[in-house]
VEXKEZA-585359 format. One record per atom (N, C-alpha, C, O): x, y, z. Coordinates in pm, whole numbers, padded with zeros to 5 digits, always signed. Example, Ala and Ser with C-alpha at 12.3 -4.5 7.8 and 13.67 -1.06 7.14 Angstrom:
<rs>
+01319-00569+00780+01230-00450+00780+01320-00330+00780+01424-00332+00846+01285-00225+00708+01367-00106+00714+01290+00003+00787+01341+00114+00804
</rs>
This chain:
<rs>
+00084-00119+00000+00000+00000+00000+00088+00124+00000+00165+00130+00096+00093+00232-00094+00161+00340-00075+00133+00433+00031+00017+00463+00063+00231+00478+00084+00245+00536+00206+00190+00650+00202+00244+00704+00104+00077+00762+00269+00041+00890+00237+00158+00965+00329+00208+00929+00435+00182+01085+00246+00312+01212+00276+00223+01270+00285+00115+01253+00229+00263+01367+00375+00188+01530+00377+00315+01602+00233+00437+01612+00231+00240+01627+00163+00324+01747+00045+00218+01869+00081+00102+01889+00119+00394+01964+00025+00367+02093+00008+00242+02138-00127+00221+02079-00233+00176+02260-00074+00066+02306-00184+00139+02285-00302+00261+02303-00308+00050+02235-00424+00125+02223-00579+00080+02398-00620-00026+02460-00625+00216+02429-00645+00219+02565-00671+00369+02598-00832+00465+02522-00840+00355+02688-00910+00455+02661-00949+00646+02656-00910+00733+02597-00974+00655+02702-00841+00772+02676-00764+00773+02502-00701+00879+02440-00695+00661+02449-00663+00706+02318-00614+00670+02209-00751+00686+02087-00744+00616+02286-00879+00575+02195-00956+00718+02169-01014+00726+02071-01087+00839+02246-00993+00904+02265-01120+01030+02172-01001+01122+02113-01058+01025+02164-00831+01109+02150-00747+01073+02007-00688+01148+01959-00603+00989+01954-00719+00902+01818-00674+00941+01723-00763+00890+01707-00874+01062+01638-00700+01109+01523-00801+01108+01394-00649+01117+01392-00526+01087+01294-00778+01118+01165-00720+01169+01034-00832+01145+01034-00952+01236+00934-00763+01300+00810-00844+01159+00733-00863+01080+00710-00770+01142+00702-00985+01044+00582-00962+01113+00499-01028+01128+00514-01149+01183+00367-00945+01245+00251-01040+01217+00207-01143+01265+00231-01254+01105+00110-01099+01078+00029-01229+01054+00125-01374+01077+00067-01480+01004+00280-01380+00974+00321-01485+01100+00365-01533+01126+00353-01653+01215+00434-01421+01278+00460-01476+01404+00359-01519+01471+00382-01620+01422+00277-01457+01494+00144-01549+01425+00095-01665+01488+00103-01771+01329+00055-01668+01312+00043-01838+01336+00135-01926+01405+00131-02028+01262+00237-01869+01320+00357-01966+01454+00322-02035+01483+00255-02134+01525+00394-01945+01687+00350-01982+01746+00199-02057+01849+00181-02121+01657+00120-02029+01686-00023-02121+01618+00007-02246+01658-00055-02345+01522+00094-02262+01471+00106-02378+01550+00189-02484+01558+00157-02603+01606+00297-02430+01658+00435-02497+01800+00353-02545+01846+00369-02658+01871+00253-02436+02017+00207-02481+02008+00087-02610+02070+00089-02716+01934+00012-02575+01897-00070-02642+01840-00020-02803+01890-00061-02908+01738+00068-02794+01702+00156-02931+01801+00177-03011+01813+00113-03115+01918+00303-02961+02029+00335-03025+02108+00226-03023+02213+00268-03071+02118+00146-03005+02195+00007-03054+02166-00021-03083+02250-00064-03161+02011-00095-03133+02009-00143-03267+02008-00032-03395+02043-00054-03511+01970+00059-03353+01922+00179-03437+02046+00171-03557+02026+00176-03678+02172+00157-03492+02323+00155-03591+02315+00048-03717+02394+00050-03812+02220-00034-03702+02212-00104-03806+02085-00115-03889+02055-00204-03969+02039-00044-03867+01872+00021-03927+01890+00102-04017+02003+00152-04019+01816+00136-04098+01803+00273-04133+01701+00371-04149+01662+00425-04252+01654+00391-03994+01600+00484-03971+01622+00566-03898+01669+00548-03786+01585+00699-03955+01678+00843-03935+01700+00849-03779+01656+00782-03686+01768+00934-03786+01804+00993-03623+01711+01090-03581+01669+01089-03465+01672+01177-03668+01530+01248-03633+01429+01155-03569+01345+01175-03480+01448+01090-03612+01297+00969-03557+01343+00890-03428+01260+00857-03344+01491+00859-03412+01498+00874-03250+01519+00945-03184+01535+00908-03067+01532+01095-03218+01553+01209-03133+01424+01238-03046+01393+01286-02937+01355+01164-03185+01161+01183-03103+01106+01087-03043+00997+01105-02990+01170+00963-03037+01146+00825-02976+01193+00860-02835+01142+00822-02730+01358+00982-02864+01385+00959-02686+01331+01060-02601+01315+01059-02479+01303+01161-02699+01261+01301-02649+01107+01295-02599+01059+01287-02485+01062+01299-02695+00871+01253-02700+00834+01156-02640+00756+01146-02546+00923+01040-02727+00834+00859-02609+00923+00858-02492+00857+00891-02393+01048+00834-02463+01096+00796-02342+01074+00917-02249+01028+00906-02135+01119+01055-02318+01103+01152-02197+01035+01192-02143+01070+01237-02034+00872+01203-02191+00785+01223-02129+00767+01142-02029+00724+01173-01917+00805+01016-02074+00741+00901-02017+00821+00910-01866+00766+00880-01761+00954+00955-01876+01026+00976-01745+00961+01104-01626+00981+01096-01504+00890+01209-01688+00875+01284-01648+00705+01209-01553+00689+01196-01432+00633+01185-01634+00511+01143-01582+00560+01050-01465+00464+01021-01394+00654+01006-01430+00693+00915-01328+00768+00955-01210+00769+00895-01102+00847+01087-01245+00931+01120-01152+00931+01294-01141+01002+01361-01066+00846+01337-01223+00868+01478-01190+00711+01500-01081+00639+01418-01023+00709+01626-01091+00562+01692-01019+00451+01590-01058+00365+01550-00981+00460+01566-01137+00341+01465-01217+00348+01294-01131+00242+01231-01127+00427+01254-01092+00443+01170-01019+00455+01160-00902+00414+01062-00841+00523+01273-00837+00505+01341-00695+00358+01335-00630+00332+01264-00532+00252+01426-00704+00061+01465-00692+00007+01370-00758-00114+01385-00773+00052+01272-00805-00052+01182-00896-00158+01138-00790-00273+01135-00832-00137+01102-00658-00184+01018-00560-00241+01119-00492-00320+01075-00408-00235+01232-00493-00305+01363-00443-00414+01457-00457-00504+01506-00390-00358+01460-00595-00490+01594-00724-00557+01446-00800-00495+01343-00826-00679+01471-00822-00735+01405-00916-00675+01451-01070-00628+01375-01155-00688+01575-01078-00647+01642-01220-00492+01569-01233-00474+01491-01327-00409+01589-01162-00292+01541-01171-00279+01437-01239-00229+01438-01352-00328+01321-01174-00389+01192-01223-00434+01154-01365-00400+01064-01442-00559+01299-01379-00556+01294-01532-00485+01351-01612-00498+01315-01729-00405+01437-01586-00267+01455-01693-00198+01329-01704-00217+01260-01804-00128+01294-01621-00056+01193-01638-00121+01083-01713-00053+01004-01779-00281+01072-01703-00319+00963-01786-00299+00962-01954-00288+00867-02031-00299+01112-01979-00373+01183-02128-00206+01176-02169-00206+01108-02272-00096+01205-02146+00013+01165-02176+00070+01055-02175+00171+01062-02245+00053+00925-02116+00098+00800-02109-00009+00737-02194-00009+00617-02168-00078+00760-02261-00216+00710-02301-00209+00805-02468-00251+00749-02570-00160+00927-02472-00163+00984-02598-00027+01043-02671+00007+01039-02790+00029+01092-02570+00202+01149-02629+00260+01037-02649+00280+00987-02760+00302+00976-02505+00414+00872-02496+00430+00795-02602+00538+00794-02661+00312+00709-02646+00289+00620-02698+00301+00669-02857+00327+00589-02946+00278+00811-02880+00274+00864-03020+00439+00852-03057+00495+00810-03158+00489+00905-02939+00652+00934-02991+00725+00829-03007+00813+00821-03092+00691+00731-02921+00734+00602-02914+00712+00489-03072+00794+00405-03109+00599+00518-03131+00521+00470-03279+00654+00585-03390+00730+00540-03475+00644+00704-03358+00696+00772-03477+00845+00729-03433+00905+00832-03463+00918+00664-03394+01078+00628-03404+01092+00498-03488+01198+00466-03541+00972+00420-03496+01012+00302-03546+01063+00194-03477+01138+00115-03535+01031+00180-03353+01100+00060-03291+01125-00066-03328+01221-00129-03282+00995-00138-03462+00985-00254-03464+01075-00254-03610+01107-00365-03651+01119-00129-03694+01216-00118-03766+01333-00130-03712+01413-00209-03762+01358-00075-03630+01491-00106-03521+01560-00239-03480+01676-00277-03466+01409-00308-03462+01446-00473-03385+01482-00519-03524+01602-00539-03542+01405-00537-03619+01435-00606-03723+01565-00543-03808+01653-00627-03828+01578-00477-03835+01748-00432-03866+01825-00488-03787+01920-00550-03837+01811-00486-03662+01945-00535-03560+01954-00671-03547+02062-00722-03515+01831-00757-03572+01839-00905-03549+01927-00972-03702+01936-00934-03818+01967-01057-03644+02081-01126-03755+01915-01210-03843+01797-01198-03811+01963-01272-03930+01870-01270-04090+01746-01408-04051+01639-01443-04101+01834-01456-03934+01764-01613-03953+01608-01545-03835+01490-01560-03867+01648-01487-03726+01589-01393-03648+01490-01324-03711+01367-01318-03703+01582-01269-03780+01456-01122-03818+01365-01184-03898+01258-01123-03902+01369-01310-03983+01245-01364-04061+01162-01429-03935+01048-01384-03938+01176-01492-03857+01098-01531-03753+00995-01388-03720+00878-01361-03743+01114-01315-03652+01028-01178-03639+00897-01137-03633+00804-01127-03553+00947-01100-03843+00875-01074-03917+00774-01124-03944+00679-01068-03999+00784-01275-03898+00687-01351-03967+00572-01306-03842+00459-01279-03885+00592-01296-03700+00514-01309-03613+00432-01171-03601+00325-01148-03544+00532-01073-03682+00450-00998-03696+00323-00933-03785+00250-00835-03777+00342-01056-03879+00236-01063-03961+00141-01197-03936+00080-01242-04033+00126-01262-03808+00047-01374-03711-00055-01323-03722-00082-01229-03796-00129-01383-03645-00254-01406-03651-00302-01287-03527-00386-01197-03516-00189-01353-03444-00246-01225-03281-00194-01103-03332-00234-01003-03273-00100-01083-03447-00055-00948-03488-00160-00861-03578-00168-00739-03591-00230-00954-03628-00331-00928-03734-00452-00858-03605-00508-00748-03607-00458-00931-03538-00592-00912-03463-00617-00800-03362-00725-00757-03321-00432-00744-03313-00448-00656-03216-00404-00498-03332-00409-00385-03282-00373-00513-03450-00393-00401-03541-00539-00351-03640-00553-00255-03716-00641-00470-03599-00730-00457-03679-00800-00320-03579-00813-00310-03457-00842-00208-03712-00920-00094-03656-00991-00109-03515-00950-00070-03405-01133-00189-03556-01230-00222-03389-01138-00272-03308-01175-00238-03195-01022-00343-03297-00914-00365-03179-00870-00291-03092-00903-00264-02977-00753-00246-03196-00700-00127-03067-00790+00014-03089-00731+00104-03030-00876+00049-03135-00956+00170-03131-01050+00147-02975-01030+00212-02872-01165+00024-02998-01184-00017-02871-01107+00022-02754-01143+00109-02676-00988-00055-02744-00882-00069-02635-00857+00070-02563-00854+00092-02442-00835+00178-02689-00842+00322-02608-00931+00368-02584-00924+00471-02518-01034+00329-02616-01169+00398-02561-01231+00329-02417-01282+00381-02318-01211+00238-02440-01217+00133-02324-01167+00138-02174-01222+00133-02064-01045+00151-02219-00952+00128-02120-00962+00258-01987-00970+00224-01870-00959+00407-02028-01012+00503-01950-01106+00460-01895-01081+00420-01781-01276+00443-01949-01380+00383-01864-01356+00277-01807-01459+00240-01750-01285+00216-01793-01253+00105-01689-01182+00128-01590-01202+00082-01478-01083+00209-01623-01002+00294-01473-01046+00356-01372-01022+00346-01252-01147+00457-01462-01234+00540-01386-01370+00505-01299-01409+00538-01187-01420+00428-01397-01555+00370-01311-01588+00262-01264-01696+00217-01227-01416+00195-01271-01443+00061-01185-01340+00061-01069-01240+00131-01086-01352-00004-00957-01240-00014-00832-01082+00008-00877-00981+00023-00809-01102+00003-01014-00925+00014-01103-00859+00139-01046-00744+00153-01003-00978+00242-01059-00875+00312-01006-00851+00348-00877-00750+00417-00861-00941+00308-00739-00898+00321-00623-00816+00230-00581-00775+00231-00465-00771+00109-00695-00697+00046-00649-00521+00069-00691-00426-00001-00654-00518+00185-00773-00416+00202-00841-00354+00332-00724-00235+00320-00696-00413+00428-00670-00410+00475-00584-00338+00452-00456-00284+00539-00387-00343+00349-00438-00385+00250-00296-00239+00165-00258-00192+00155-00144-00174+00100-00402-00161-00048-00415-00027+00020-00523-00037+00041-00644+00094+00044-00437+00202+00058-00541+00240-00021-00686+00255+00030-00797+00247-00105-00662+00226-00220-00761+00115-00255-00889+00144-00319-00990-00013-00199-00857-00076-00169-00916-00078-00049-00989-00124-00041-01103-00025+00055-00919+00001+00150-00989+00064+00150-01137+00029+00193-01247+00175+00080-01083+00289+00068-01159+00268+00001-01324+00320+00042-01428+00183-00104-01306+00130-00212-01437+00035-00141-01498+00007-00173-01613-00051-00007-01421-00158+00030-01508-00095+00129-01599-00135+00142-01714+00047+00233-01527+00093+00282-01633+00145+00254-01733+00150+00324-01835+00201+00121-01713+00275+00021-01803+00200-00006-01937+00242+00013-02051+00072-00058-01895-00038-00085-01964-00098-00001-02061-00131-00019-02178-00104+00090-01988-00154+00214-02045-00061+00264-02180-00116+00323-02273+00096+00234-02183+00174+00309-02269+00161+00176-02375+00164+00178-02498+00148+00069-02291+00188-00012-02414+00014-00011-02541+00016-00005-02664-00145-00023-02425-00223-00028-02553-00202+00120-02603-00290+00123-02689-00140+00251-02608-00163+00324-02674-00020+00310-02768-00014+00379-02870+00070+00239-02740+00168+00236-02856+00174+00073-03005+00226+00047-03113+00061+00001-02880-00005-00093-02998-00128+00008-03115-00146-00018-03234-00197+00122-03034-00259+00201-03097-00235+00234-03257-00277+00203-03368-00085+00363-03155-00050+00445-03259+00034+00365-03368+00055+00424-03473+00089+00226-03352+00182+00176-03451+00095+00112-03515+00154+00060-03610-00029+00083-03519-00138+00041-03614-00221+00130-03710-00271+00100-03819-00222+00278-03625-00237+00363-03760-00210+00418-03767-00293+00509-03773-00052+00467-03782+00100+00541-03850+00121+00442-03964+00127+00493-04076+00137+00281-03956+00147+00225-04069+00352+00257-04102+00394+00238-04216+00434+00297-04007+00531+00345-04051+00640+00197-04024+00741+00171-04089+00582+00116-03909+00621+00015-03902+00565-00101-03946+00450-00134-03918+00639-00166-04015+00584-00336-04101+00431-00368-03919+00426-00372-03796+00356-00379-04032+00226-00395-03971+00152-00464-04068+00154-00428-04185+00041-00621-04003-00038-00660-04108-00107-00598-04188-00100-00622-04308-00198-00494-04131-00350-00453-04194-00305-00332-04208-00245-00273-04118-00333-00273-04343-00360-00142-04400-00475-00146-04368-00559-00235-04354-00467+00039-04349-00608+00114-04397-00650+00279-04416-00619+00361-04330-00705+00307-04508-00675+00424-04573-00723+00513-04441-00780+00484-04337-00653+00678-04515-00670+00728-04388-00772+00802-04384-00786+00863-04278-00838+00817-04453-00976+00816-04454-01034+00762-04339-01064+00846-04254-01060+00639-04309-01096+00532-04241-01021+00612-04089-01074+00604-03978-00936+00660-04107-00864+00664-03984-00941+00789-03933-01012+00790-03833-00917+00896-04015-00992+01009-03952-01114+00997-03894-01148+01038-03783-01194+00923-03997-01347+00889-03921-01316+00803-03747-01368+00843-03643-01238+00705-03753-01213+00712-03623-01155+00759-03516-01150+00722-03399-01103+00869-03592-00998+00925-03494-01164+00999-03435-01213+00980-03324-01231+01092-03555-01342+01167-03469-01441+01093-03378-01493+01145-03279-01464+00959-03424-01563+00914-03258-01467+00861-03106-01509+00832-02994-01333+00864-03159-01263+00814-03046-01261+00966-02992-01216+00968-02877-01300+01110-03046-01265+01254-02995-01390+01235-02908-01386+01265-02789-01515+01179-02971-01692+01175-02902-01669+01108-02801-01674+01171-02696-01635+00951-02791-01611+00918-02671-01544+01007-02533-01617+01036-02438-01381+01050-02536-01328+01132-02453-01404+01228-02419-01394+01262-02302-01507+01304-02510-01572+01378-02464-01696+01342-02392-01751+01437-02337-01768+01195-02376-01836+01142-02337-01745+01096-02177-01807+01104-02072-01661+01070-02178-01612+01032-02044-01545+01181-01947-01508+01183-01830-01547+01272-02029-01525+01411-01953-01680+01423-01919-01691+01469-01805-01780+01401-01966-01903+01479-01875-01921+01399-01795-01918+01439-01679-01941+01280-01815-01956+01146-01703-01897+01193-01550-01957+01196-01442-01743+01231-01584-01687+01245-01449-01729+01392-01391-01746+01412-01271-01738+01465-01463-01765+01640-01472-01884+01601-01350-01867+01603-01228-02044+01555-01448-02157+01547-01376-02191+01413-01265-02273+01402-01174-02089+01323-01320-02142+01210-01196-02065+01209-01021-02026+01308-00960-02063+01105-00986-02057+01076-00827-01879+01094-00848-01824+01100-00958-01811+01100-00718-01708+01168-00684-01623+01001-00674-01657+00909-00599-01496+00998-00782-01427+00873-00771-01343+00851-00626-01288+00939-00560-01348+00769-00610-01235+00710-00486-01222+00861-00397-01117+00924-00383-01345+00895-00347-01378+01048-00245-01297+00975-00126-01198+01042-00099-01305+00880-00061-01251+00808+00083-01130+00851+00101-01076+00901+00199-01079+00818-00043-00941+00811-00058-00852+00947-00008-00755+00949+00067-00932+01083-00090-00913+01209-00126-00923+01269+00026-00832+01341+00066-01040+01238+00117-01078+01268+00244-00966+01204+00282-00871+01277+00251-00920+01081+00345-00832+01061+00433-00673+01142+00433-00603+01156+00533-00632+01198+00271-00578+01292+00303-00536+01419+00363-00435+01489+00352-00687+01432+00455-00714+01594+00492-00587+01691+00437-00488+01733+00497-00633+01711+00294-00583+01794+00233-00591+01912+00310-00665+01888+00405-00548+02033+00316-00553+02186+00345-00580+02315+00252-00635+02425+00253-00500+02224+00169-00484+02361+00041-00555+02284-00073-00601+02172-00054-00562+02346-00190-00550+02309-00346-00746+02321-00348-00801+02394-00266-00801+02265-00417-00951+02266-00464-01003+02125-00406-00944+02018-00393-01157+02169-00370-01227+02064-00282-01177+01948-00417-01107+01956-00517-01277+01820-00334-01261+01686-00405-01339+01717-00559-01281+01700-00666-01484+01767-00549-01597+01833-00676-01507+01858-00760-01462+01772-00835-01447+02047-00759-01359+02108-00810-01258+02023-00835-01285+01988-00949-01163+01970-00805-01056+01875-00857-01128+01784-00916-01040+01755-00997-01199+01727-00940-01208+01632-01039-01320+01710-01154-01313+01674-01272-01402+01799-01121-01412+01893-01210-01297+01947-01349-01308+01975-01468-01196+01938-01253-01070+01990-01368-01040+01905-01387-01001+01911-01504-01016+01739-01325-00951+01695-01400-01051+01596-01537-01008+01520-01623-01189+01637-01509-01243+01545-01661-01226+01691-01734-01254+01671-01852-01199+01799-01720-01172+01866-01846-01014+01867-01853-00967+01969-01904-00938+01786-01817-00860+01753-01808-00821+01658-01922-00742+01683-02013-00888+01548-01902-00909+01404-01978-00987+01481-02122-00954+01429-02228-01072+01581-02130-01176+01636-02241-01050+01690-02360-00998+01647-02464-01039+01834-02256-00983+01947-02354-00876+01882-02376-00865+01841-02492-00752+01846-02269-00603+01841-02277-00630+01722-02419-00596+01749-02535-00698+01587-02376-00683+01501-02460-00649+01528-02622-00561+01492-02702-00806+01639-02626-00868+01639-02796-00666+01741-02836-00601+01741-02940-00644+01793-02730-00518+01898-02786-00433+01875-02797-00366+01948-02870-00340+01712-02710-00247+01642-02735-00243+01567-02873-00162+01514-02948-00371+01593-02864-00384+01446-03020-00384+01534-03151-00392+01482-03262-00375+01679-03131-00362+01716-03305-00237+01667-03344-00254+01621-03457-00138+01654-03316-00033+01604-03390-00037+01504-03448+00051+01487-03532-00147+01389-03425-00158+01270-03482-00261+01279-03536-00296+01174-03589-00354+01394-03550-00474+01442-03629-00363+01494-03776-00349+01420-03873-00308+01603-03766-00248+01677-03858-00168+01598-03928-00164+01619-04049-00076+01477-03866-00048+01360-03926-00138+01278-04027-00105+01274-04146-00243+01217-03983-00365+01156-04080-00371+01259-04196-00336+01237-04312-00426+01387-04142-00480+01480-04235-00357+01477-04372-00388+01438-04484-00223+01523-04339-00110+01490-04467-00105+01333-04489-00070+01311-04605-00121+01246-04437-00118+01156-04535-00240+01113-04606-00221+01053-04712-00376+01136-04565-00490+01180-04635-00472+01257-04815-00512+01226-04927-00377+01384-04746-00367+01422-04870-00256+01363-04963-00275+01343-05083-00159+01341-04910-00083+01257-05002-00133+01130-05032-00136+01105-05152-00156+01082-04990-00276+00925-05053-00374+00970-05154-00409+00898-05247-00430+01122-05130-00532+01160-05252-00438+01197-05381-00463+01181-05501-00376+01227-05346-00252+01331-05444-00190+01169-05503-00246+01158-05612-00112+01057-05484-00067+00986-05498-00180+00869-05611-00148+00805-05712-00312+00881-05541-00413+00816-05619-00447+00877-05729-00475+00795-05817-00460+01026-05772-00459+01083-05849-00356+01063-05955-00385+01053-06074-00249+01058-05913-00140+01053-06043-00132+00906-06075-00070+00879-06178-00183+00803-06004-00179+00676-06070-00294+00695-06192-00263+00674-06309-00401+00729-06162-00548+00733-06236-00493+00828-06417-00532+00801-06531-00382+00951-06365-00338+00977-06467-00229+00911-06541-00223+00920-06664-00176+00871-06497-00075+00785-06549-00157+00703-06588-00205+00779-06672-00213+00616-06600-00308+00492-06621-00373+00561-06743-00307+00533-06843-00495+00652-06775-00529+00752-06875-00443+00771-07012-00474+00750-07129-00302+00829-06945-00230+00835-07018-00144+00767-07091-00074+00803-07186-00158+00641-07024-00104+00496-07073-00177+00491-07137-00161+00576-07223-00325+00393-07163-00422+00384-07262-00454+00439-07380-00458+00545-07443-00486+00262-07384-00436+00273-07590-00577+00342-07649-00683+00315-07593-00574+00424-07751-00644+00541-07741-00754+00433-07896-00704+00329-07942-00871+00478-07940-00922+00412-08021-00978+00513-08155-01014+00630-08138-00978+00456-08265-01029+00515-08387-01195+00502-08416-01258+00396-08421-01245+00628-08434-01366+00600-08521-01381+00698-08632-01321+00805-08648-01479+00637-08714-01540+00739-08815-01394+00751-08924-01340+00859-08947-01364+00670-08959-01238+00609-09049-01089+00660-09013-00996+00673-09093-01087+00688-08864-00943+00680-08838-00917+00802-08780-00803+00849-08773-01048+00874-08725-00999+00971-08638-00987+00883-08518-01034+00771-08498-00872+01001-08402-00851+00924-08252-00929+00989-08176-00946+01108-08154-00994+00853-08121-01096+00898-08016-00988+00898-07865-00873+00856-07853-01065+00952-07782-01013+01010-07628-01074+01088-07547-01178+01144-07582-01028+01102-07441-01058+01194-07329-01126+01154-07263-01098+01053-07197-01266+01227-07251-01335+01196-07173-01453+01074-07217-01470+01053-07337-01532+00994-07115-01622+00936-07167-01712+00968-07258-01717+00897-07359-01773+01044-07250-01885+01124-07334-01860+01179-07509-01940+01216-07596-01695+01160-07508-01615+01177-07645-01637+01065-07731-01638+01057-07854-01656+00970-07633-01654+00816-07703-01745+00792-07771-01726+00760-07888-01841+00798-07729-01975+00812-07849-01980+00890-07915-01997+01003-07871-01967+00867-08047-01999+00911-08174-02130+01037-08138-02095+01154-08132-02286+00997-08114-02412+01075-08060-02344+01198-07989-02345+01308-08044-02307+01185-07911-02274+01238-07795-02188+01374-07774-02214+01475-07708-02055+01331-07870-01964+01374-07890-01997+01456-08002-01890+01509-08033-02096+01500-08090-02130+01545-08196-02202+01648-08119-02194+01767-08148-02273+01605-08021-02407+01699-07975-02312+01772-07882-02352+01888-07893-02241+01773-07822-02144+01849-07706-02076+01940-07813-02041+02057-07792-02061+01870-07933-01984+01976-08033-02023+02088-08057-01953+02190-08064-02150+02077-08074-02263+02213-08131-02218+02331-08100-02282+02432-08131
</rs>
């Protein structure tokens, strides 16, 4: 059971002065970041893309664990939900845009990396990239924290703590590496398809911000036995923090909105010049003793093409 501290009011001076070690997050971390750039040397994918793997995925991910954010997690409700909306939407984004599973497979010797590969085009690989999968999973997974004992037990129960953040980074980086598409992944799908889900996965979040906004007060026991002094009643704090989970969410995620949106357009732009190229390939046909017919449909008929002439 984690131990309750009396902490100082979260103010900005103690937000920026409030550090702590959290092991287990921060040892993987570090196995992750060393390990990355070592295989990374035999990959070839850019260094830009791990500058953002260590900066974006690992560093945040250090900060949500050991800075102010990990200090109040067990304190502020809002706190709580920052840290969720980043381990759940950044982490996991920055972590997808480095390419990790390009990484492993570059670095594994040949007999390896076809195994790999192969598993990553399996059956359970197929099934946890299919759209309703991991789209579910993030929509899911919040309402289950929140409105079931999950989260007074994460609170409570160091250990528990620990696996839900775990959890949390990994379904949102099974998420985002299913529709970035930047890493060898079974299932395509246009991004079309993606945007439409990106907007009801925005309806949901906004469905679980009023829930907490207007309903009953989560793990209140918990919040009371702190006899807090300072900061905003239990209401007010969790007031902020489902607009917390609402606004912060929909605003972390344009980057992976504005992402879809350019490859949207380059997929339109790209489909377009096949359709012309294709046009312009095609073998063109004679009528009416050897003129060349073309262009458009409506040219093709003889009727048609006479009466448009007029």
């Amino acid at each position: 059971m984690n131990v309750i501290v009396a902490l100082p009011p979260l103010t900005a001076a103690t937000a920026v002065t409030s550090w702590r070690l959290d092991v287990t997050t921060t040892v993987l971390a570090v196995v992750i970041v060393v390990g990355y750039w070592w295989g990374r040397r035999r990959s070839t994918v850019p260094v830009g893309r791990g500058v953002v793997f260590s900066v974006v995925g690992v560093g945040i991910w250090l900060l949500t664990a050991d800075s102010a954010l990990g200090v109040y997690d067990d304190e502020l409700f809002w706190v709580r939900a920052a840290q969720i909306v980043l381990l759940l939407m950044v982490v996991p984004f920055g972590l997808a845009l480095g390419m990790p599973l390009t990484v492993v497979l570059g670095s594994l010797p040949a007999a390896a990396g076809t195994r790999f590969e192969a598993a990553l085009h399996g059956h359970m690989a197929r099934f946890l990239t299919h759209p309703a999968t991991m789209s579910a999973a993030l929509l899911v997974l919040p309402w289950l924290i929140y409105l079931t004992g999950w989260y007074r037990a994460l609170l409570t129960h160091g250990p528990v703590d620990v696996l839900t953040r775990l959890l949390i980074v990994l379904v949102g980086w099974c998420y985002f590496t299913s529709r970035l598409h930047l890493d060898p992944v079974p299932r395509h799908f246009s991004p079309g398809l993606s945007l439409i889900i990106t907007v009801v996965e925005a309806i949901g979040d906004g469905l679980l911000g009023i829930v907490l906004w207007q309903g009953t007060l989560v793990a209140l026991d918990h919040y009371l036995a702190l006899d807090r002094m300072w900061g905003p009643s239990p209401r007010t704090d969790q007031t902020i923090g489902a607009g917390v989970l609402w606004v912060f969410g929909d605003v972390v995620g344009l980057p992976f909105l504005l992402t879809l949106l350019r490859r949207f357009t380059l997929d339109d732009r790209a489909r377009a010049q096949r359709v012309d190229e294709q046009l312009a390939s095609a073998p063109t046909s004679t009528v009416d003793g050897g003129e060349p017919q073309g262009g458009l449909w409506w040219e093709q008929d003889p009727q048609l093409r006479d009466r448009f002439r007029r």
